[in-house]
VEXDREN-2710 file (C-alpha; in Angstrom, 1 decimal):
% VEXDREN-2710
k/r/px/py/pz
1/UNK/92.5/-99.5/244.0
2/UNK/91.5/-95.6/243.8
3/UNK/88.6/-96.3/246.5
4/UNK/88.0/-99.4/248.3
5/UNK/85.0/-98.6/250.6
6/UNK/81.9/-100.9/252.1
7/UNK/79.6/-99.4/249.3
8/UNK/82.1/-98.6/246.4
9/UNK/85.3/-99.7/244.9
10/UNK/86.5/-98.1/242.2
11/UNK/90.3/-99.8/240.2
12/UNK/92.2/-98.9/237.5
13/UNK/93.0/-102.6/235.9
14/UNK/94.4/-103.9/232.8
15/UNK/94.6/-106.7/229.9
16/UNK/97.1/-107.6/227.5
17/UNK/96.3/-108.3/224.3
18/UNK/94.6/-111.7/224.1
19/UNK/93.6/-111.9/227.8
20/UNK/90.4/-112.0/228.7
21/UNK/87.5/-111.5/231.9
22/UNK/84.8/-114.4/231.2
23/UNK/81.1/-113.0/231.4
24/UNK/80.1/-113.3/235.1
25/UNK/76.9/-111.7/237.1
26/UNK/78.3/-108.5/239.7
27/UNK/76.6/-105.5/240.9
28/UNK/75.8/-102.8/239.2
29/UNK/79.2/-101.3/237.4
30/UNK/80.5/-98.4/235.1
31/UNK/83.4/-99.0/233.1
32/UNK/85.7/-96.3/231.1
33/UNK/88.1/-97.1/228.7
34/UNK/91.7/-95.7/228.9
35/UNK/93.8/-96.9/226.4
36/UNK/93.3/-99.6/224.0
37/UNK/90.7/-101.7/221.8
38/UNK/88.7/-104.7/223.0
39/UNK/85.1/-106.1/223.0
40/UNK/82.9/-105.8/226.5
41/UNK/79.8/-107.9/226.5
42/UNK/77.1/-107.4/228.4
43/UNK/74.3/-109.8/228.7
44/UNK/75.6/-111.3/225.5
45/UNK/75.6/-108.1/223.8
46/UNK/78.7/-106.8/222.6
47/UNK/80.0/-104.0/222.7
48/UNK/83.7/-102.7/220.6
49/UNK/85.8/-100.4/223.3
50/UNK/88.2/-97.9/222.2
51/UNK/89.3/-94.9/224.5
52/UNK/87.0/-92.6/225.8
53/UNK/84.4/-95.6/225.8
54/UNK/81.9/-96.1/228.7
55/UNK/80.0/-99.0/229.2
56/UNK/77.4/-99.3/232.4
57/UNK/76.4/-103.0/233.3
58/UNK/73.2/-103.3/235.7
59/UNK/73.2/-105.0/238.8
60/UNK/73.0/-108.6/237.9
61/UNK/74.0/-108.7/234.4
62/UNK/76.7/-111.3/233.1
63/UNK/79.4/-108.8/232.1
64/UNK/83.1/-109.5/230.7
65/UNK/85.9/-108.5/228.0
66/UNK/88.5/-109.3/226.3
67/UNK/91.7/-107.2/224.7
68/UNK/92.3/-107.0/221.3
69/UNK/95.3/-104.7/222.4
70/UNK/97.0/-103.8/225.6
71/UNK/93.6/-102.7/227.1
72/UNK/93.3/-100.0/230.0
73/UNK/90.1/-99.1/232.3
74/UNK/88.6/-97.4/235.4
75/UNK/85.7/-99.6/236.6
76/UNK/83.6/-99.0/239.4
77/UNK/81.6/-101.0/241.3
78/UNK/78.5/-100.7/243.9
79/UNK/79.0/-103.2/246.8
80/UNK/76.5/-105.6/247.8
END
């Protein structure tokens, strides 16, 4: 965790190649890719992920990924 607040948390995270986050609803959310390749969807659309990528999921959308590669990523999240 970089910031772990009541309105904010922000993480650096990671997935190895083959792992996967299943699409779920959350709160409004900016990702940015680090280091690697992998598919984000959001809402069912997909999107490829290489570094320097940024993806922004609104508050309520069915968001997840998977790693084609070792896969690394700042997300940050509004709370609740």
């Amino acid at each position: 965790f970089l910031v772990d607040s009541a309105r904010l948390t922000v993480v650096v995270a990671g997935l190895e190649p083959g792992q996967q986050i299943p699409p779920h609803p959350e709160a409004l959310a900016v990702y940015h890719f680090l280091s690697g390749e992998g598919v984000m969807t959001v809402d069912g659309q997909a999107f490829a992920v290489t570094p320097g990528a940024t993806v922004i999921a609104p508050p309520g959308s069915a968001r997840g990924m998977r790693a084609d590669s070792r896969l690394v990523f700042l997300a940050a999240k509004a709370s609740a």
